[in-house]
C-alpha positions in Angstrom: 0.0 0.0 0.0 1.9 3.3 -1.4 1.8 6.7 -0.8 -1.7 8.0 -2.7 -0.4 11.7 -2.1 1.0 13.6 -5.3 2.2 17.1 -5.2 4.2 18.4 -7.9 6.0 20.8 -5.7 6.8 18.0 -3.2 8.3 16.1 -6.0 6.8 12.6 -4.8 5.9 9.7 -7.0 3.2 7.4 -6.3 5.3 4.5 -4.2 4.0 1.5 -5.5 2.7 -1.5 -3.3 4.9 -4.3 -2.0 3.3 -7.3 -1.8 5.5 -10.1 0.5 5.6 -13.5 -0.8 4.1 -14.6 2.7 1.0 -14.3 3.6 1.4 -13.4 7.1 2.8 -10.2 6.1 -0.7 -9.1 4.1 -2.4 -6.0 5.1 1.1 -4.8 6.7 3.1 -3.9 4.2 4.2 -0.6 3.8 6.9 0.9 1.7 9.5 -1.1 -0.2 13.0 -0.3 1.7 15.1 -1.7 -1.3 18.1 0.6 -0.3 18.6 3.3 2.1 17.5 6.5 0.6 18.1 10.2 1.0 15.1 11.8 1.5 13.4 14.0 -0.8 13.6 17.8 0.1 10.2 19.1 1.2 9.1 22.1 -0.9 7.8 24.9 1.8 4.9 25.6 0.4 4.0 22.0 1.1 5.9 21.6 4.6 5.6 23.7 7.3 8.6 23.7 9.4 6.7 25.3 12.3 2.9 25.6 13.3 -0.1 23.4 11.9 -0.8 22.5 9.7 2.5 20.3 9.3 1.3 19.8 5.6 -1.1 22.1 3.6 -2.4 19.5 1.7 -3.1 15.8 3.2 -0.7 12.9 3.0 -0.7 9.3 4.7 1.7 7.7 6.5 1.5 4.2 7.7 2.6 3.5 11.2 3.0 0.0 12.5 2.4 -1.0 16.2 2.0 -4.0 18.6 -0.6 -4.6 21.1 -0.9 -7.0 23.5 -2.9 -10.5 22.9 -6.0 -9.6 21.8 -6.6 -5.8 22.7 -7.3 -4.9 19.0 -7.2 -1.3 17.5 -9.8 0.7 19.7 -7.0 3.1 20.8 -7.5 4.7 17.3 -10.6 6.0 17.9 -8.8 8.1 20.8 -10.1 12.2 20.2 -6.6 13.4 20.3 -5.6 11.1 17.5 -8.4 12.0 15.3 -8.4 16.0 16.5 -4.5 15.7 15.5 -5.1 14.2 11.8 -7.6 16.9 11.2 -4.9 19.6 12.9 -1.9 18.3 10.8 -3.0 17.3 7.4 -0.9 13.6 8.4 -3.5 10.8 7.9 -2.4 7.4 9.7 -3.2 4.1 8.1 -3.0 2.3 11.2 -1.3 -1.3 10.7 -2.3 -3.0 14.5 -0.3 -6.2 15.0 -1.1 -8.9 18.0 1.8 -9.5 19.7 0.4 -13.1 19.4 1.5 -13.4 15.7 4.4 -10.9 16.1 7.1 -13.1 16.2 7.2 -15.1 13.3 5.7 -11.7 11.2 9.0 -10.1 12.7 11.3 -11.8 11.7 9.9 -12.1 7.9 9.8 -8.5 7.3 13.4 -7.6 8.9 14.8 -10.5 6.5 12.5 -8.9 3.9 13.7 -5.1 4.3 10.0 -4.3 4.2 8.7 -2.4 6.1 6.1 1.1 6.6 6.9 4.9 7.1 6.8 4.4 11.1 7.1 1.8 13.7 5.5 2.8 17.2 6.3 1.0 20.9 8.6 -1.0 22.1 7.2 -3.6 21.8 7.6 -3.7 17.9 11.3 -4.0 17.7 13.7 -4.7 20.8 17.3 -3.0 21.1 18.8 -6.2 19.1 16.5 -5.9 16.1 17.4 -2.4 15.8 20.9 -2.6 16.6 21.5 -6.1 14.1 19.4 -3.5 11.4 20.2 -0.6 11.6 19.9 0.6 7.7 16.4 0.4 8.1 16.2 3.0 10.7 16.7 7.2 10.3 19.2 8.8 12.8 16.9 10.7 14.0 19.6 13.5 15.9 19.3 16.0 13.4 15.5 15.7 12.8 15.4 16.2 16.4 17.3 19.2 16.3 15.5 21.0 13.5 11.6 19.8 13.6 11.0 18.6 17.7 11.5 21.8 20.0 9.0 19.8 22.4 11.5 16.3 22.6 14.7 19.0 22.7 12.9 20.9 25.5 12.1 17.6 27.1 15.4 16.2 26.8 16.7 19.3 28.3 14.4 19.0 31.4 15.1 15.6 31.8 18.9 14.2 30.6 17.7 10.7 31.3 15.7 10.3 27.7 18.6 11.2 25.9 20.5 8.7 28.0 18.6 5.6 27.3 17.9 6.9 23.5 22.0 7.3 22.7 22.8 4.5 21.0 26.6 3.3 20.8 27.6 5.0 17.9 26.4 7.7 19.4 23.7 8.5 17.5 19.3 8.3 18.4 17.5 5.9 16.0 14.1 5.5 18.4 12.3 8.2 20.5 12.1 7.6 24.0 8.9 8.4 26.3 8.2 9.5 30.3 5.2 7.8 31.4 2.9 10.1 33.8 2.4 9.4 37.2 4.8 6.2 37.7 6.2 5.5 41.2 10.1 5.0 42.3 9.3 1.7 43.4 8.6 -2.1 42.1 6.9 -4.8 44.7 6.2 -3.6 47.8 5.5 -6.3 50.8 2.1 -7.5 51.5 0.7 -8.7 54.4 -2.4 -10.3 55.2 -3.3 -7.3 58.3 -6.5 -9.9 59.1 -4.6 -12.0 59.9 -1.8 -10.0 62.0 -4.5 -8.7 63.9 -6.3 -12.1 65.0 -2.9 -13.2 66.1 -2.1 -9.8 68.0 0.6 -9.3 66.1 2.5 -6.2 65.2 3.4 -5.3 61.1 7.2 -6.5 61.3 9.9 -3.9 60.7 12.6 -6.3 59.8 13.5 -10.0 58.8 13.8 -11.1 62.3 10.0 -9.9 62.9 8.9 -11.2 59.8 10.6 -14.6 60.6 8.3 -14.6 63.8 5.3 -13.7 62.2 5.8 -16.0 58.9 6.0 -19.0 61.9 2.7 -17.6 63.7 1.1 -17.6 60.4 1.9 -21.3 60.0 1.2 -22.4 63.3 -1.7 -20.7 64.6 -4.9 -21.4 62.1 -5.2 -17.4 61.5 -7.5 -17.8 58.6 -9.7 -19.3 60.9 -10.7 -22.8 58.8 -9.7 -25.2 61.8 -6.6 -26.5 59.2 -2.8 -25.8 58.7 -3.5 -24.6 55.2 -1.6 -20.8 55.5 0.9 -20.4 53.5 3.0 -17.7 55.1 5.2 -16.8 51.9 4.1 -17.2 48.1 3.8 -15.9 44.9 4.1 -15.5 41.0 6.4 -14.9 39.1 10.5 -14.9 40.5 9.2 -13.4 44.3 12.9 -15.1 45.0 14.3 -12.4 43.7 12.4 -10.4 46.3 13.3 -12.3 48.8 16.7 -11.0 48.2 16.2 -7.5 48.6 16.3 -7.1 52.6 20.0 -7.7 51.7 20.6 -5.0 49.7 20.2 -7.1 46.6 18.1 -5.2 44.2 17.5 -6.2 39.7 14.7 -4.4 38.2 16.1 -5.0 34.7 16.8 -8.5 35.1 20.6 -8.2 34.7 22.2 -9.9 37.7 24.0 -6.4 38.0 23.7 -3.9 40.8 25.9 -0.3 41.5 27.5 -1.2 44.8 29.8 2.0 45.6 29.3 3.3 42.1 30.2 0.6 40.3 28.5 -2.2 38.3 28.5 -5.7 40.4 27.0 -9.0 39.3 25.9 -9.8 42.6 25.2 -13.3 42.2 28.7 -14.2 43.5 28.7 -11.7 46.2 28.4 -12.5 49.9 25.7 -10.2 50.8 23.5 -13.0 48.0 25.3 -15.8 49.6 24.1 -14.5 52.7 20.5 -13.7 51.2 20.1 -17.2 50.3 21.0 -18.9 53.2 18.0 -16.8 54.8 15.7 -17.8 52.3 16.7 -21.2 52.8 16.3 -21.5 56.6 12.4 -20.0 55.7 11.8 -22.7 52.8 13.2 -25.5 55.0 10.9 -24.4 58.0 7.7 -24.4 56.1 7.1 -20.8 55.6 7.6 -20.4 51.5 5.5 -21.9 49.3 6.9 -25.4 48.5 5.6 -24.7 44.7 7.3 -21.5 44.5 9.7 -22.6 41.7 7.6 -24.5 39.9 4.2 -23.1 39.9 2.8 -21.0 36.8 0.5 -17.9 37.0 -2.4 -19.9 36.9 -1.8 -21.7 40.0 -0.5 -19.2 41.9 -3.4 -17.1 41.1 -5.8 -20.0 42.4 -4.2 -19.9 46.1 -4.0 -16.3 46.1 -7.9 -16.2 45.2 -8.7 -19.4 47.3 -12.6 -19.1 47.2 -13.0 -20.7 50.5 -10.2 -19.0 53.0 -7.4 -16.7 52.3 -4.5 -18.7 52.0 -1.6 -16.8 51.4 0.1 -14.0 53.9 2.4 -12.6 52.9 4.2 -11.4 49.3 5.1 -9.0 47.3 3.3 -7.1 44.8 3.0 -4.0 42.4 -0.9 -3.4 44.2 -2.7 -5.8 46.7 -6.3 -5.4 44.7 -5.1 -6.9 41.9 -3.9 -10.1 43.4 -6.1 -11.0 45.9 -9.8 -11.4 44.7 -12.2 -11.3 47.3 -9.6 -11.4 50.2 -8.1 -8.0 48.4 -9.1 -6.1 51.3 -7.4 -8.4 54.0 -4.0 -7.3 52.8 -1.9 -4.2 53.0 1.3 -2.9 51.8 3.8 -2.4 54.4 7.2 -0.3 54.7 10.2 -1.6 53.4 12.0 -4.4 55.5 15.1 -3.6 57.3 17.9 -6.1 56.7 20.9 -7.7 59.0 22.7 -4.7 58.9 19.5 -2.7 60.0 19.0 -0.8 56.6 16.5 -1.2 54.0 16.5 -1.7 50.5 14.0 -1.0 47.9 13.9 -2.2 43.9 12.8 0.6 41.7 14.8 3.7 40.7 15.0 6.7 42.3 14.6 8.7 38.8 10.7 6.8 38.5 10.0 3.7 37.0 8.9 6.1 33.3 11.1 6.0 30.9 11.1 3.9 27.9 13.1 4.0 24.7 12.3 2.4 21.1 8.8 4.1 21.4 9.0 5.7 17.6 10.9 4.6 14.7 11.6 6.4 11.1 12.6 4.2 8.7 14.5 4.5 5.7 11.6 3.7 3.9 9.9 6.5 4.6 9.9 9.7 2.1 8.6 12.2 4.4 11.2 12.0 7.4 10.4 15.3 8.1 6.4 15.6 8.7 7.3 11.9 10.8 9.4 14.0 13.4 7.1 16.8 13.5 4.1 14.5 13.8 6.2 12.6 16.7 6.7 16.1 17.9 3.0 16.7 19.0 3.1 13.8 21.6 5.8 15.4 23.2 3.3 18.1 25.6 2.2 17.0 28.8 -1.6 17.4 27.3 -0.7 14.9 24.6 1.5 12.8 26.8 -1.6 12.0 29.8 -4.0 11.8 26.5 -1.9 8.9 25.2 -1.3 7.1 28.6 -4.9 7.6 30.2 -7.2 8.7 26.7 -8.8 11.7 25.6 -9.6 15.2 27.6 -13.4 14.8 27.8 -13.8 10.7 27.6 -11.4 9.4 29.9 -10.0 12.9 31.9 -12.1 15.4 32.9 -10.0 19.5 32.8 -11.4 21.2 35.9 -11.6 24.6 35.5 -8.1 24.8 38.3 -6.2 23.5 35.2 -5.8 20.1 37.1 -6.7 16.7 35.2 -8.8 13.8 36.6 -9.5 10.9 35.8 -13.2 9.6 35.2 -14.5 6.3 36.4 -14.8 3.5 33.9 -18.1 2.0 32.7 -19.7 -0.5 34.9 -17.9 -3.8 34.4 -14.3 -2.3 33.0 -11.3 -2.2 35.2 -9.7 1.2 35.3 -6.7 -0.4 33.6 -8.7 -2.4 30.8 -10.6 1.3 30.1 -6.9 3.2 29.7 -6.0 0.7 27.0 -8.8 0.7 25.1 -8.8 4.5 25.0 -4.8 5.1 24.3 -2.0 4.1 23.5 -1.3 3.5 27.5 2.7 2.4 27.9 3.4 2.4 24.1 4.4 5.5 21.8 6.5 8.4 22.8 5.0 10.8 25.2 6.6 13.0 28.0 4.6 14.4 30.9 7.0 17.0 32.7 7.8 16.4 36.5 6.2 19.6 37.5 3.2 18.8 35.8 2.2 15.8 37.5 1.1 17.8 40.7 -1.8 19.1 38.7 -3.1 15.1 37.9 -5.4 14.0 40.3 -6.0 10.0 40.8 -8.4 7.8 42.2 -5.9 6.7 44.9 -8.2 3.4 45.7 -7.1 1.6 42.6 -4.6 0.9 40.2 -2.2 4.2 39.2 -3.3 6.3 42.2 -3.2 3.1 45.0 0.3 2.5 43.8 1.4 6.2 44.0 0.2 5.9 47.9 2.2 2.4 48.0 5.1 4.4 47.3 5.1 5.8 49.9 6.0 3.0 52.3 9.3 2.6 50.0 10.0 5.6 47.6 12.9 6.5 50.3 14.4 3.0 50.7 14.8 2.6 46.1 18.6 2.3 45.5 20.4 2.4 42.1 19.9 0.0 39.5 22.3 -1.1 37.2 20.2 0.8 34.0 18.8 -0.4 30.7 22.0 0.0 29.1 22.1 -0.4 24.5 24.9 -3.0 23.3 26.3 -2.8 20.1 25.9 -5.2 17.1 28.8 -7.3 18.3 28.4 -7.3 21.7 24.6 -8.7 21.1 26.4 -11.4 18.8 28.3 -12.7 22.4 25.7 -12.1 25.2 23.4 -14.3 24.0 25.5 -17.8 24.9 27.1 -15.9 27.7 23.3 -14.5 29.6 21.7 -18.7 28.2 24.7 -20.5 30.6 25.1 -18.3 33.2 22.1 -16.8 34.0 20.1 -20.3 33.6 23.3 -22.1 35.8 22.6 -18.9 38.3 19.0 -19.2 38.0 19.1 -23.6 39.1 21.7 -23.2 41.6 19.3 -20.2 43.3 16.2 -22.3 43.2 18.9 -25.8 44.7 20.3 -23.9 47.5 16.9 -22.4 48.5 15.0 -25.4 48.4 18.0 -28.0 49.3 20.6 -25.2 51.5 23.4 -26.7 50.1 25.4 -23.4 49.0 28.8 -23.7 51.4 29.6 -26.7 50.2 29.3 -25.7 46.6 30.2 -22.1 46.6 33.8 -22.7 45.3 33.0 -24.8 42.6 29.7 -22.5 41.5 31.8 -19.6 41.2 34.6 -21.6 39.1 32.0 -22.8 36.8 30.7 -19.3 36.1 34.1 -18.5 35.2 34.3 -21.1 32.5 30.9 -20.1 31.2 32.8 -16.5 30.8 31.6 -14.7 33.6 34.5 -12.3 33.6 33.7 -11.4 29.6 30.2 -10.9 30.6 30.4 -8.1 33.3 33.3 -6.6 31.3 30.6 -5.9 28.0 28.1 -4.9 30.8 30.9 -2.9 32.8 31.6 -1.1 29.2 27.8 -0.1 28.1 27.5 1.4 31.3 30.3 3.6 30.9 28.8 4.4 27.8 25.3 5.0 29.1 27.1 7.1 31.7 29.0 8.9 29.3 26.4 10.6 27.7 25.5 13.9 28.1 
């Protein structure tokens, strides 16, 4: 499907269609990318470098995206995105993938070299299909410079998006985004407070408390049933990794890295885990973690969390209690931070908020109009735009009060808050930036979802040490971490879930940490060591 614009100032021929040998790849098509192409110069009576519209005479550009499973393309019908094609003269052929059949698809149309004028969220392309293909993609630093004074005014605010945007050659192929309203904190503890106050029990302050309480939950019936059914500790997903974090063990990006003293550490061969383990050993040997934990999916851990006939579970971690829980969801409360051994707490999350994203907007070399593409990716970049595109439109989703402050409306009988903001916006995906001093002026529902987990914050917002960030590798260093993260983060991974279950890390310690230098330990942390001083680097 081509271009169906002609102007004879803007020098454009009709781009004819591309249609892939596969089928998979009908109806997504865009424009054939058969070899990196300068673009064309935009006449000015035809562009506007400045103002609306960005065109005087209407053009289409097909944009790709991904949505989750089954959500389908109702974000379209969003009132800023239909205001802003009438305001702009840039019509959007929406091409809506499930990320469902988005592998395979993938895959055909980066071997292909197809693909459309734009490519929108992250979760189209990840940093190694970019990096590994990188002649389908614009640098986008000088567009930036000359057609997006929102993004540069942004960046300026905020050095952090141009951080995670810098790719190693120094250059910006994907627009980043700061999502409104995010916390500084991932899983906070949960505690069943039910069940703390049947036993007369205090909230504990520290792992010694909770160690007493997690036993009194075992032993003493507090759900009531007349059985020893509690399970004191459980969850979904790798709650091991929370287990760690009284201990000053903290991974929101899955890395095995933390800064300790400034520095990147892979922890997993530190004794502050060694230490962490051992705990969560004596716990798992005395009853008091889920037997399951290691080997139970979502679904199951779901079904004891939402036991229809007694709570079962007391306490977790989790991003919000009323989303876990079912009908026990108001048994259970978020608690402070835990203090560890050495009497200080630790918190996962990021002190800078858990809001930025990169690979959020893509221009490929396909694309003949490079220039409306960054001035149209330029309008999402106001804080209006930005909460329009993460909650839905001003006057269906968010009510302006006459104050100049922003609230959101409830959903319709039967919709969860959260199913409503993705049905009416492009939610987590696309680029967007709300500024920090403009979130005062957003007012949430702070009983559920966004505005509950703002409160949560609270109880650990103080306590969020530094993670190791979402660093970018290079082409070659994406051609090595592959077999190095398989061995040694699976061989870390089965030894965590051994010594947890079976406590046998002294006598193996030695020969776990020789084996992780054969699997080329030392080669990992040094490519990790040297795309942090890269990220670092940037200014």
């Amino acid at each position: 499907m081509g271009m169906k614009y002609r102007n004879r100032a803007y020098r454009l021929k009709l781009l004819t269609s591309v249609v892939l040998a596969s089928t998979l790849l009908l109806g997504l098509i865009g424009c054939s990318n058969e070899t990196a192409e300068e673009p064309q110069a935009v006449d000015e009576a035809v562009f506007n470098q400045e103002g609306l519209p960005i065109v005087n005479e209407p053009i289409t550009l097909d944009v790709l995206t991904v949505r989750w499973g089954n959500m389908g393309d109702t974000f379209t019908q969003n009132q800023w995105l239909k205001d802003l094609e009438q305001q702009t003269n840039v019509k959007i052929n929406w091409q809506v993938m499930s990320s469902n059949d988005w592998g395979e698809q993938k895959s055909i149309m980066l071997a292909s070299g197809t693909l459309p004028d734009v490519i929108l969220g992250d979760a189209v392309f990840s940093d190694s299909d970019i990096v590994n293909n990188l002649a389908y993609f614009r640098p986008l630093d000088e567009y930036i410079d000359q057609y997006m004074p929102n993004l540069k005014a942004a960046m300026e605010e905020t050095p952090e998006l141009k951080k995670i945007s810098t790719f190693p050659d120094g250059q910006i192929y994907s627009l980043p985004a700061r999502l409104p309203s995010r916390p500084k904190s991932m899983n906070q503890p949960i505690i069943n407070k039910v069940w703390l106050d049947r036993l007369g029990l205090e909230v504990p302050e520290t792992t010694d408390e909770l160690y007493q309480v997690l036993k009194a939950f075992k032993e003493q019936d507090p759900n009531g049933n007349g059985k020893q059914d509690e399970i004191p500790i459980s969850g979904s997903g790798d709650i091991s990794s929370d287990l760690l974090s009284p201990f000053g063990i903290t991974d929101i990006n899955a890395s095995s890295m933390m800064i300790q003293d400034g520095k990147p550490v892979f922890y997993p061969v530190t004794e502050q885990y060694k230490e962490a383990i051992k705990w969560a050993h004596q716990l798992y040997a005395e009853g008091l973690i889920d037997p399951e934990l290691f080997t139970q999916d979502n679904t199951m851990s779901t079904a004891k969390h939402q036991n229809p006939d007694a709570a079962l579970i007391g306490f977790t971690n989790q991003w919000i209690p009323d989303a876990v829980f079912g009908k026990w969801k108001d048994e259970y409360e978020a608690i402070p931070t835990l203090a560890g051994p050495d009497g200080q707490r630790y918190q996962a999350g990021d002190p800078v908020g858990l809001s930025f994203r990169r690979n959020e907007l893509l221009i490929t070399t396909s694309s003949k109009y490079p220039e409306v593409v960054a001035r149209w990716a330029d309008q999402f970049y106001t804080n209006e735009a930005s909460i329009q595109n993460f909650w839905g439109a001003i006057g269906t989703v968010i009510e302006k009060k006459d104050d100049d402050t922003y609230a959101l409306m409830s959903p319709p009988e039967g919709t969860s808050a959260d199913a409503w903001y993705w049905e009416q916006s492009l939610r987590d995906f696309g680029p967007k930036y709300v500024s920090p001093s403009f979130e005062q002026n957003i007012i949430l529902d702070e009983t559920v979802g966004d505005g509950l987990k703002l409160v949560i914050d609270k109880l650990g917002a103080d306590y969020v040490t530094t993670p190791f960030p979402n660093v970018m590798y290079s082409s070659e260093e994406f051609q090595e971490l592959p077999t190095l993260t398989t061995d040694i983060d699976g061989y870390v991974r089965t030894n965590r879930a051994k010594w947890i279950t079976e406590g046998t890390i002294d006598e193996e310690w030695d020969g776990y940490l020789k084996q992780l230098n054969d699997m080329g330990l030392e080669r990992l942390v040094q490519i990790r060591t040297e795309a942090y001083a890269r990220y670092t680097s940037v200014q």
